[in-house]
N, C-alpha and C positions, 0 to 999 in steps of 0.2 A: 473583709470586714463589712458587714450588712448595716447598710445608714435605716435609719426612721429618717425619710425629711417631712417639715412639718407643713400645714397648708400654708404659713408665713413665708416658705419660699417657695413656693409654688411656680412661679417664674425663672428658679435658678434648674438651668439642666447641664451646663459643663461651666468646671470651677478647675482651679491648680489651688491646693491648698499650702498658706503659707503659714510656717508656727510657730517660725522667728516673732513673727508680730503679736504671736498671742500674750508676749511677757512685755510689749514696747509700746502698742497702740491703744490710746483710749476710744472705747469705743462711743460709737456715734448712732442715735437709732435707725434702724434700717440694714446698717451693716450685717454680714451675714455670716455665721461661723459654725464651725464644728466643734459640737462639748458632748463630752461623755459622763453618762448620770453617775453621779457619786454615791448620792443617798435619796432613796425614794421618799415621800412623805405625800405632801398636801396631792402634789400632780401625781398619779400613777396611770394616768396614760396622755396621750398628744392627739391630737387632730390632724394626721398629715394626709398628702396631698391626693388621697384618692378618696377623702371624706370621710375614713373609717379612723374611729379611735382605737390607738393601737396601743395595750399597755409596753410600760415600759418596764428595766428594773437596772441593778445596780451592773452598771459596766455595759448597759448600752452607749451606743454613739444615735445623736439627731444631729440634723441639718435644721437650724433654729437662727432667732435676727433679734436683734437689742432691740427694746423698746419698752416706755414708758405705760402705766396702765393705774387705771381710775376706778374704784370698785368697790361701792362704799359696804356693800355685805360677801366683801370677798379681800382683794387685797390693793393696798396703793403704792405700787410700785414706780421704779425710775431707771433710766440708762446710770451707770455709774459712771462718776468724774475721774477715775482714778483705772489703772491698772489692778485687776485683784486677780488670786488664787483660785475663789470660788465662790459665783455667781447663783444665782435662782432662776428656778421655772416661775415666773409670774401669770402667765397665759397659758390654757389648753391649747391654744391654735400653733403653739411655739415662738411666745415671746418669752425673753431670757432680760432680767434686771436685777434688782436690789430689792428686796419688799423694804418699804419703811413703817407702815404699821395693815394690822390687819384686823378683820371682824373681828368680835371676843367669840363667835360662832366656833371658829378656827382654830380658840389658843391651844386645845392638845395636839395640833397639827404645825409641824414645821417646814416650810417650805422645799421642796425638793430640787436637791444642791448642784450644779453640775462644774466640772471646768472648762475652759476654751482650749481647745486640741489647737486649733488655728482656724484663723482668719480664710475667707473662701476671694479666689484673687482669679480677675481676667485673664484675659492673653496679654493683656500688657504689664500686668503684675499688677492693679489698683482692687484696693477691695471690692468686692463685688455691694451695693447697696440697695435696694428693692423698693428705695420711695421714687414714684413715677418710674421704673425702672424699664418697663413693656409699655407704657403707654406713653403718647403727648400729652403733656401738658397744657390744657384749656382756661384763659384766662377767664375768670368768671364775668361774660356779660348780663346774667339774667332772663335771656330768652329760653323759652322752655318750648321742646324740640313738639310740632305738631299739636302746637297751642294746647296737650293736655292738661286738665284739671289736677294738681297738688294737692295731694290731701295728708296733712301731716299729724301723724300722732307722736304724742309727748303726754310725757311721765310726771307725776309731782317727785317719784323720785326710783330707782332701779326694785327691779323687781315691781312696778305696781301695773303692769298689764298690756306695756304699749304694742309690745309685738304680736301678745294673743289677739287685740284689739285691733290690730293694722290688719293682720291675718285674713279676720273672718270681714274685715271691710272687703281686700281682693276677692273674695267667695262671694259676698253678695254679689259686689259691683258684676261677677261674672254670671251669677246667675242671670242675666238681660243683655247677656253676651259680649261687651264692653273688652276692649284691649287693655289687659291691666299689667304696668308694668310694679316694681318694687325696689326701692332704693331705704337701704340703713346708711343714714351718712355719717353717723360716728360711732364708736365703740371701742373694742376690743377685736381683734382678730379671732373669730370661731365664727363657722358658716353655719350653725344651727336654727337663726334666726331666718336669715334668707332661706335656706332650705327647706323649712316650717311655712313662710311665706308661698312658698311657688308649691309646697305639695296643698295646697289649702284652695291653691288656684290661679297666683299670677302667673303671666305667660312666659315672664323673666323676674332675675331677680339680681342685684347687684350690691355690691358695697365698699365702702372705703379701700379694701381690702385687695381688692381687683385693681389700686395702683399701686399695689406694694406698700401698704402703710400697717404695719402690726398693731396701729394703734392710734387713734386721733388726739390723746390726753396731750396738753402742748404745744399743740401746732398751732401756727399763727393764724390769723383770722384771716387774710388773706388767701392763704393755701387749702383753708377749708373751705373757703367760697370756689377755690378753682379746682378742688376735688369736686365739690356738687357741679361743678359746671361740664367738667368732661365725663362723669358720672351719666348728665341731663342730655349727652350729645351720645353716651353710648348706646340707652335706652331709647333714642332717636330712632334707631335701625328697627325698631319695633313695631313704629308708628303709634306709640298708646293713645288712646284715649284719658288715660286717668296713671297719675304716677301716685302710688300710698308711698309715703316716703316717712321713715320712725328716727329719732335722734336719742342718742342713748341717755339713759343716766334721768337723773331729775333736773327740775328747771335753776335750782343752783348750783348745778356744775356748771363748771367754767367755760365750755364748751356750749352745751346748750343755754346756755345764761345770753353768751358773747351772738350765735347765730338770732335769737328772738328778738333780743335788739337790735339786729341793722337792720332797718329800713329795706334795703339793695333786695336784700336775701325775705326778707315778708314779704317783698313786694310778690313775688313770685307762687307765693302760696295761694291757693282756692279755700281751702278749707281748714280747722286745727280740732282736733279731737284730741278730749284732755283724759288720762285715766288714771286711778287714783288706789291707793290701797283700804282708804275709809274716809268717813263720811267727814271728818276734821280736815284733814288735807286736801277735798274737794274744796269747800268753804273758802282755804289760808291760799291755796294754789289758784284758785278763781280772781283772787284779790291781786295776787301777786302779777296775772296775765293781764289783767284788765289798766293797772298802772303799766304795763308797757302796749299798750293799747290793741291787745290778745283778744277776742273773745268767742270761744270754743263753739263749734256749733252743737254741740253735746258733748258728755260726760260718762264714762267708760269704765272700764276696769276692773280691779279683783275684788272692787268695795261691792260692785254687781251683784256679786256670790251671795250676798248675805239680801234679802227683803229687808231686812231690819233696819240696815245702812241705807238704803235706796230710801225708806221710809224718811230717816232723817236729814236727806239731802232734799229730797221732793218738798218737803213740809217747810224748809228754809231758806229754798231759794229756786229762781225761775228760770232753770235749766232744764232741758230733757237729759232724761238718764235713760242708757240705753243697754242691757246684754248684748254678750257678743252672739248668743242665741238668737237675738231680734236683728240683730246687727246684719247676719250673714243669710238673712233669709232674701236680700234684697230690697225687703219692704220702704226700707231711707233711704234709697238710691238718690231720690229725688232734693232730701237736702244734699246732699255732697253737690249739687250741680249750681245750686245757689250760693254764689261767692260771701265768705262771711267778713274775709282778713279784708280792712280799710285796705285803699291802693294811697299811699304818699304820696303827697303834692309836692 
């Protein structure tokens, strides 16, 4: 029987499969199982673990993990509370949940079905679970490894540019030869953003992902403080100079909402670059940062594309707006070295 396993278990290399438990146990996210596709639909291929998308079809078997996913122009998904029959692909990377609602982009598209074959189990019979699974667990102190410079890009809301924009930051920064490392600390499981990252130019590149987490939608505020923190200790071995570090989603996800305001976790930033998909949301998202006392050292994003928007951001307020064509020439290296975030008394 020929497995797909997906990059979400990428950590699991010997399992005893139990399938008693696929009709008994409620699953928990992280947990790791064997389901075979039922009916293809929205997902027709997986991200598994040698970074190649591999389509899938009906009567394949993957090697995939429960989890939760947040996705305001794709889908919002959840681990189920319940025992079911038959579950969903919610995630390319190979997270499997419930959709509970989805884009209206989507509505001829229905989620691609699978069942749990069984539960994937140690040598002592305990489900196998992939959060921190390979790695220790680092309580977040907030020291940032080789005193580099933080520069954090964030979204007014998914899809509006943070990752093209983090991108062509590591390209500049490296044009002047700078150790540039790259950290996504929240999202969804799929390495296309890091990998876009590092071919663009940083010399590493990491993510939630790398401690078994399919997913950061949920997690307490704590556990995502000590995700970045052993995250900030891995990228240590680098010695960087400069960490571009992007937080998924827009700034009213609950996740990025919850990191902007602690204090603990701003403390640590150098720098925040905001990017936007038009010239209203630069305006409302400006407002919004500035009451939790945010303020960007420039202004980014897909709104760039357009002069017209640039035009009407320039004309109304006293920010630089920057392409990531200007961005990645190096020429602003010089503000990013110029700390902008307050430090908390």
């Amino acid at each position: 029987m020929r497995i797909k396993q997906t990059i979400a278990t990428r950590g699991i290399t010997e399992y005893t499969l139990n399938q008693e438990l696929a009709s008994t146990r409620i699953p928990k996210a992280g947990d790791v199982g064997l389901f075979q596709v039922l009916e293809v639909d929205r997902h027709s291929s997986m991200q598994c673990i040698d970074k190649r998308s591999h389509s899938i079809f009906d009567g394949d078997y993957i090697l995939a993990v429960f989890g939760d996913r947040y996705a305001t122009s794709q889908y919002e998904g959840y681990v189920p509370t319940e025992v079911l029959d038959v579950y969903h692909i919610i995630g390319a990377g190979g997270v499997i949940g419930i959709v509970r609602t989805k884009n209206a982009a989507w509505e001829d598209y229905e989620p691609t079905t699978v069942k749990l074959v069984g539960y994937c189990c140690d040598q002592e019979g305990q489900v196998m679970n992939t959060l921190f699974r390979e790695n220790n667990r680092t309580a977040f102190t907030g020291k940032v490894p080789n005193d580099a410079k933080i520069i954090l890009s964030i979204g007014s809301t998914m899809d509006s540019g943070k990752t093209t924009t983090a991108a062509h930051i590591a390209r500049g920064l490296k044009t002047t030869g700078k150790q540039v490392a790259f950290m996504k600390l929240t999202g969804t499981v799929y390495t296309k953003d890091v990998d876009y990252v590092v071919d663009c130019g940083a010399d590493i590149g990491v993510d939630f992902s790398n401690l078994g987490f399919p997913s950061t939608y949920l997690v307490d505020e704590q556990t995502i403080l000590d995700i970045y923190q052993t995250l900030l200790n891995e990228l240590g071995q680098n010695k960087p100079e400069y960490i571009v570090m992007e937080i998924a989603d827009g700034l009213f996800q609950r996740e990025t909402s919850m990191l902007l305001r602690n204090k603990a976790f701003m403390s640590t930033i150098h720098n925040v670059i905001f990017s936007c998909g038009d010239s209203l949301s630069v305006m409302a998202g400006l407002q919004v940062l500035h009451g939790w006392n945010i303020n960007p050292c420039m202004v980014s994003g897909r709104f760039t594309m357009s002069p017209l928007l640039i035009t009407e951001v320039t004309d109304r307020m006293n920010i630089p707006v920057h392409t990531i064509d200007h961005i990645m020439t190096g020429e602003l290296n010089a503000i990013f070295d110029r700390k902008t975030v307050p430090v908390e008394s």
